[in-house]
N, C-alpha and C positions, 0 to 999 in steps of 0.2 A: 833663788826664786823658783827654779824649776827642778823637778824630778823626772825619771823615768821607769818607776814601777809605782803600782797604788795598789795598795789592798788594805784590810783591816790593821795590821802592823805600821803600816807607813803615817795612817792618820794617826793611831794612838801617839807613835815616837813624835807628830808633830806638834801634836797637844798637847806633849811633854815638856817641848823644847821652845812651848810658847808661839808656836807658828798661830796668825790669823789668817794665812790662806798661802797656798802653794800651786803651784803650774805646773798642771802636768801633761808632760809633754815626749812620751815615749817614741822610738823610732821608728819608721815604715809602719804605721800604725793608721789607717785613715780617720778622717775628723768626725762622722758618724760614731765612731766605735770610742776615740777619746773622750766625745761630747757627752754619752751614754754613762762612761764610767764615771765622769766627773763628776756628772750632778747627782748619782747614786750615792758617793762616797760623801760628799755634802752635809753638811748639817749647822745648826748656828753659833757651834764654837770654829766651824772651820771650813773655810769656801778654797772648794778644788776648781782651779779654773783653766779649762783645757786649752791646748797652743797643739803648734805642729812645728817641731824642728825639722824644717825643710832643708835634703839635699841640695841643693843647685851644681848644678854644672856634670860635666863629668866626673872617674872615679880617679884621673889625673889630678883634675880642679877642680878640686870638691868645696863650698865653699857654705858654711851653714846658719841660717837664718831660722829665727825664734819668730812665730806668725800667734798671737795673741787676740784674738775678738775675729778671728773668720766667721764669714756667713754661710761662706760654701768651701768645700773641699779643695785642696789644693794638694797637686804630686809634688816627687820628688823628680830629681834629675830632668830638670828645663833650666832656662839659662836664669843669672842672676838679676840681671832687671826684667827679666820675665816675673821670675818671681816678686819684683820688690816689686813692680808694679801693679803685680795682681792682687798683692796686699794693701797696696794704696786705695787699688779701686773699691775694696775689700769696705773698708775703713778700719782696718786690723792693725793694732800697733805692733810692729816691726824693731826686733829685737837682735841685736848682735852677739852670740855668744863665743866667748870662749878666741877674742880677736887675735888675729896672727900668730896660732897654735899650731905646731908642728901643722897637718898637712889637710887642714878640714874647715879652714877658717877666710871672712874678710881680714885684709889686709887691710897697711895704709891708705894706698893706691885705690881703693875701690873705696872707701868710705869719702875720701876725699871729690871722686867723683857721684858718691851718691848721697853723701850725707845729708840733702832735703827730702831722702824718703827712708830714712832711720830715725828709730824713736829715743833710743838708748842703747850703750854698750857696756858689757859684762868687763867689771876688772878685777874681778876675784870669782874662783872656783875650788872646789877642794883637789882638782886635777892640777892647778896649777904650782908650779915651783917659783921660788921668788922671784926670780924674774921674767915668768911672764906675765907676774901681777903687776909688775914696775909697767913692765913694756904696755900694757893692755891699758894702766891707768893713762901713764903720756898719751895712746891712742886718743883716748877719751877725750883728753884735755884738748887734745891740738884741734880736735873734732869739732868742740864743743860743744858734747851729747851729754845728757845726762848718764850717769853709771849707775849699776846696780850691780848687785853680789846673788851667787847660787850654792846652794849646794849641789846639784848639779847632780841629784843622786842617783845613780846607776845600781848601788847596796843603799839596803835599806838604815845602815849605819851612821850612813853620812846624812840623811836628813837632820835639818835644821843647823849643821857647822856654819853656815854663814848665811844670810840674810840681808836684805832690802826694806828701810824705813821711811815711810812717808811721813815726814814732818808734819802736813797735813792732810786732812780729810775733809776738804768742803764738796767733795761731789755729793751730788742727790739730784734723782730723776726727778724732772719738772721742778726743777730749781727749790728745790726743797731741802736745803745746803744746812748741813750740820756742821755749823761755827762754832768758835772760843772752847772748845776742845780737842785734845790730842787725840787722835785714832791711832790705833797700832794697824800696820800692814807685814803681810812678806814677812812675816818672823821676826819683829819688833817685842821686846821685849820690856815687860814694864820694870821700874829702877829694883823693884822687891825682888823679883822673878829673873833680873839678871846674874847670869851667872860671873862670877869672881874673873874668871880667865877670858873674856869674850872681849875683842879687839874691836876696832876701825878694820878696814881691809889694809895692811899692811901694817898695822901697829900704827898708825898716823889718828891722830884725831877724827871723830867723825868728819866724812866729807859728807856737804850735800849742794848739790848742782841742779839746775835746772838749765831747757836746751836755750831758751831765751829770757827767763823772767815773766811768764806768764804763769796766771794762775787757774785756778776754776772757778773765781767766783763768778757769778753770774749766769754760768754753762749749766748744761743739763745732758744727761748721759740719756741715751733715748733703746727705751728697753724692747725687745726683739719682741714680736708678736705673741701674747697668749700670757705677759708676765704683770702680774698685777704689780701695780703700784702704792705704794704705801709710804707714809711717813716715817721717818725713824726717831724714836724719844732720843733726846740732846743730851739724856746718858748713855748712849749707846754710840757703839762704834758705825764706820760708814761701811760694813762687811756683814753687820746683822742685821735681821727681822726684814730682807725682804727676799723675794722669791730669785731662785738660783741667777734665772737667766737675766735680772734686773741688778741685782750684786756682780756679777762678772761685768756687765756694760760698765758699770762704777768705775771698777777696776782699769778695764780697758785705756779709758778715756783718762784715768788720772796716767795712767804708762804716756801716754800721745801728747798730752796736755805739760807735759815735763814739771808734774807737782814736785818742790825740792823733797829730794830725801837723803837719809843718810846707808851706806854700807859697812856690815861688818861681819864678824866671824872671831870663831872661839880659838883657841890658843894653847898650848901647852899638848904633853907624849901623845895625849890619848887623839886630839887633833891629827897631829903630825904622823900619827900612826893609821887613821880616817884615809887620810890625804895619800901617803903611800898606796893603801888598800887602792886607791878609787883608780890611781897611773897606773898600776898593775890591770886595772880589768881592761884598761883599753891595748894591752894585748890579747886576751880571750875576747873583748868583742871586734877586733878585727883578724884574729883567724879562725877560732871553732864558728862562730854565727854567722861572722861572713860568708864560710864558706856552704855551710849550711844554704841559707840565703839564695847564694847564685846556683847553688845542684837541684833548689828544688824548680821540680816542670811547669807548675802554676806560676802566671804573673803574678808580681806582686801586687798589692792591694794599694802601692801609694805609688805605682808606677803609671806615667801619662797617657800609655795606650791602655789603660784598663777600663771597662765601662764605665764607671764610676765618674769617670771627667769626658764621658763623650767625645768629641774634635776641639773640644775647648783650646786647650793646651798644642794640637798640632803644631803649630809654627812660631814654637818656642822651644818644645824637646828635644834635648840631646839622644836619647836612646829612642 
C-alpha cells in the first residue's frame, strides 16, 4: 500500500504492475511537502495519496503508525496515544504497519489496548521473512482489524510486489455510490493483467476481513474544501474522474469504514530477491541517514518543537 520515494519512475513501475493508487508516505517528511507531491504526481490512471508514518515514542520505543487522510500536520516522537488520538480527532485512518518487527513497531500489548483507535494492520511487506508475516497475520486475527499488504517500498524495485484489494467500491461523495461493480484498489489486479506468480500474502487463499461487517453503503465521504464534486459513470472505477482531494476522501473512508478486501503479493527468485534487497536497506537507513539525521544543526521539519506545529503537541512530546 505504501511507498517511500515518488518521482516519474515510481508511477510509471506502478502503472505497470497495475497499481490503482498508492500511499505515499516518506520519512521525517512534513504533510505540507507530502500533500504537494502527491497531488502533482496524480493523474487518472493513478491516485498518490499522501499519509505520514509517524514516529511515536522515543528512539528506545520507537513504535510507528501510518496516519492516512490528516487535515493538519502531525510530528514525530510524541507519545503513542498522543499520536493515535490526534488522528482520531483528525478523522485520519490509522494504520498499523510492519506489527511487532524487530524494534520500530506496535506490539500485541498495545493494540490490545488501543485497538478502538486502529483501522487496519499490515500482515505482509517485502521486509518481511516468513514469520513475521505469520506472526503479524495472528496479530490481526486476534485484533480483529482488517489486514492489508505493502510494498513498503523504500527501492524503487519493489513497488507493486504486494498489494491491497478492495472487493468493493461503493464509496461516492454525497451518496452517489457506484454499485454492482468491481473497482480495483491498492494494486488490484484484473484476471488478464494478473501475473502467473502473484500469491495471497503467505501462499494462502485470498483473505478478506473487515474490522465489523460494515459497509459504505449509504455513507458519503465528505470532500475537503475547494474539491468539486462530480459523479462517476458506473463503468468507471471509485479512484477516477474526480478531483485529487475528493478521490483521497473516497479512499480514506473506505481504510476506516473496514470495506472487505483481499491481500497479496508475487512470488518466485526475482521476489525473493526484491525482498532481500528491501532488509538490507534497513541497515543503510539506520546507520548512514540516521546518522546524517542527528549531525545535522537545523530541527527537523517533523520534529514537535518545530514552528510548524506551534505548542500544539507540547504535552505530548518525548524530545
Amino acid at each position: 500500500m505504501h511507498v517511500k520515494l515518488l518521482d516519474e519512475r515510481v508511477v510509471r513501475r506502478a502503472k505497470a504492475r497495475g497499481l490503482d493508487a498508492i500511499v505515499y508516505a516518506p520519512h521525517f517528511t512534513p504533510l505540507p511537502e507530502i500533500e504537494r507531491r502527491a497531488a502533482i504526481y496524480t493523474d487518472p490512471e493513478l491516485l498518490v495519496v499522501p499519509a505520514r508514518e509517524v514516529f511515536t515514542e522515543d528512539w528506545r520505543d520507537r513504535k510507528h503508525l501510518l496516519a492516512i487522510g490528516l487535515s493538519e500536520p502531525i510530528p514525530d516522537f510524541i507519545t503513542l496515544e498522543g499520536a493515535l488520538l490526534e488522528c482520531r480527532n483528525q478523522g485520519a485512518a490509522t494504520l498499523v504497519p510492519h506489527p511487532d518487527f524487530l524494534t520500530v513497531s506496535l506490539d500485541a500489548a498495545d493494540l490490545d489496548r488501543y485497538r478502538s483507535l486502529v483501522d487496519g494492520i499490515e500482515v505482509y511487506n517485502p521486509k518481511f521473512w516468513p514469520h513475521h508475516g505469520r506472526r503479524a497475520s495472528r496479530i490481526a486475527e486476534n485484533a480483529s482489524q482488517p489486514a492489508f499488504a505493502s510494498s513498503y517500498a523504500h527501492l524503487r524495485g519493489s513497488v507493486g510486489e504486494a498489494w491491497t484489494a478492495f472487493d468493493r467500491a461503493d464509496v461516492e461523495p454525497n451518496s452517489l455510490l457506484t454499485r454492482g461493480s468491481r473497482s480495483r484498489s491498492v494494486g488490484e489486479r484484473s484476471a488478464a493483467n494478473r501475473p502467473a506468480n502473484d500469491r495471497s500474502a503467505h501462499g494462502q487463499p485470498a483473505d478478506s476481513r473487515s474490522a465489523d461487517g460494515r459497509s459504505l453503503d449509504g455513507r458519503s465521504a465528505n470532500g475537503r474544501p475547494g474539491g468539486e464534486r462530480r459523479r462517476t459513470n458506473a463503468t468507471q472505477g471509485w479512484l477516477v474522474d474526480r478531483t485529487w482531494s475528493v478521490r483521497v476522501e473516497a479512499f480514506v473512508e473506505a481504510l476506516k469504514s473496514g470495506v472487505p478486501r483481499s491481500v497479496s503479493h508475487l512470488t518466485g527468485l526475482a521476489h525473493r530477491a526484491r525482498c532481500g534487497a528491501e532488509f538490507a536497506h534497513l541497515g543503510y537507513e539506520n546507520s548512514l541517514t540516521k546518522a546524517i539525521r542527528v549531525l545535522r544543526s537545523r530541527l527537523p521539519a517533523t520534529h514537535p518543537g518545530h514552528p510548524l506545529y506551534g505548542s500544539r503537541f507540547d504535552d505530548v512530546r518525548v524530545y
